[in-house]
N, C-alpha and C positions, 0 to 999 in steps of 0.2 A: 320621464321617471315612471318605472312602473311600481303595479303593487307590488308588495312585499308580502312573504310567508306571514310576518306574524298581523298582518291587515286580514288578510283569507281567514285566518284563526278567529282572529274577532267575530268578523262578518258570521262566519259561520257558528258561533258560539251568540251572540244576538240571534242570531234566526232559530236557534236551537230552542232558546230560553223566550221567543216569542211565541212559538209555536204551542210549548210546552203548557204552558198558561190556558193556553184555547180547548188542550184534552180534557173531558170530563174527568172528574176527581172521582174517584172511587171508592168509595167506606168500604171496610171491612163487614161487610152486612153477614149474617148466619143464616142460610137459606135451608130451611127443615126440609128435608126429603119424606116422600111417601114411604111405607115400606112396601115390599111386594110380598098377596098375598100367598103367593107361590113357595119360593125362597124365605121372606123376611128380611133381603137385606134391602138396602136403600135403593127407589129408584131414580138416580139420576140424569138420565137419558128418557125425558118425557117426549121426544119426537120420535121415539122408537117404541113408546110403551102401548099395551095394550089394554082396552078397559074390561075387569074381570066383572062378577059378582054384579047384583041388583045397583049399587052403589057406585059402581063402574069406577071403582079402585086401578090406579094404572098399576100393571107389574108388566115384568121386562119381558121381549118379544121370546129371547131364546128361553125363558119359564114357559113359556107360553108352547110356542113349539116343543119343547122335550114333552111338555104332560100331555099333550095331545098325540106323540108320538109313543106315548107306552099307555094311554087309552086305546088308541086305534090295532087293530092287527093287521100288519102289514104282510103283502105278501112278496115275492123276487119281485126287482125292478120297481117297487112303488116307492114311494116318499111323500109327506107331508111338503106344503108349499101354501105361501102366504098367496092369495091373488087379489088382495084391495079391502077396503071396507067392512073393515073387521071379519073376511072371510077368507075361511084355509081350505086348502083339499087335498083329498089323496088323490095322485098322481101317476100313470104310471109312464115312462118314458119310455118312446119308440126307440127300440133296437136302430143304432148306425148313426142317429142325431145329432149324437153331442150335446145333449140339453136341451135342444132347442127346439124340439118336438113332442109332445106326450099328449095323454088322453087325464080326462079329469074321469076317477073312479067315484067320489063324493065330493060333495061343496061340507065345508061345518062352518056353519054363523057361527062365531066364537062372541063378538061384541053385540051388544043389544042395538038395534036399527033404530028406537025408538028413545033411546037415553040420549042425552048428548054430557059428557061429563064434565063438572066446573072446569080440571086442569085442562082437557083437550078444547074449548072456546076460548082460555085465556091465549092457548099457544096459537089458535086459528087468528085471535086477534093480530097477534104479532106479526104474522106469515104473510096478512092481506098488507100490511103497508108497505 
């Protein structure tokens, strides 16, 4: 005698409702966003944000990039480019490359070296484990 359809249904309907019990529960928690002081709207994406000001306020990477790119004068062939550690530059990219080659025209520290900001050690805690 084999199983039957509605034995599979059970079985699989137990392991469902066991499993289920083991997922952490979830509150409806309200997570306040920073604003950016850029834009002004919320920054939700703090693994992408940047720290601005004395205060090292995170605002979002593309605020960040656009103000830097209508501060700077760019000339043909340059572009703004993130390169690490809160530092950008201007760029300019070798003819024929495809991206993958260029010359650095300036570095800009954008982020302060010497801050480290409360939201970016919470998220560094998170990252290490």
């Amino acid at each position: 005698m084999g199983i039957t359809e509605t034995d599979k249904n059970n079985r699989n309907e137990q392991h469902r409702r066991k499993n289920f019990r083991k997922r952490p529960r979830w509150h409806n928690r309200q997570v306040e966003y920073k604003s950016c002081p850029i834009c002004g709207k919320s920054v939700k994406s703090m693994l992408t944000a940047i720290a601005v000001n004395e205060e090292g306020d995170p605002a979002h990477f593309d605020c960040v990039l656009k103000q830097l790119s209508e501060q700077e004068k760019l000339a043909g062939g340059e572009k703004i480019t993130y390169i690490g550690n809160g530092t950008f530059a201007v760029v300019k990219m070798k003819p024929g490359s495809r991206g993958s080659a260029f010359t650095v025209i300036k570095r800009i520290q954008y982020e302060n070296k010497d801050l480290k900001a409360d939201w970016r050690k919470r998220i560094s805690k998170r990252i290490k484990k």
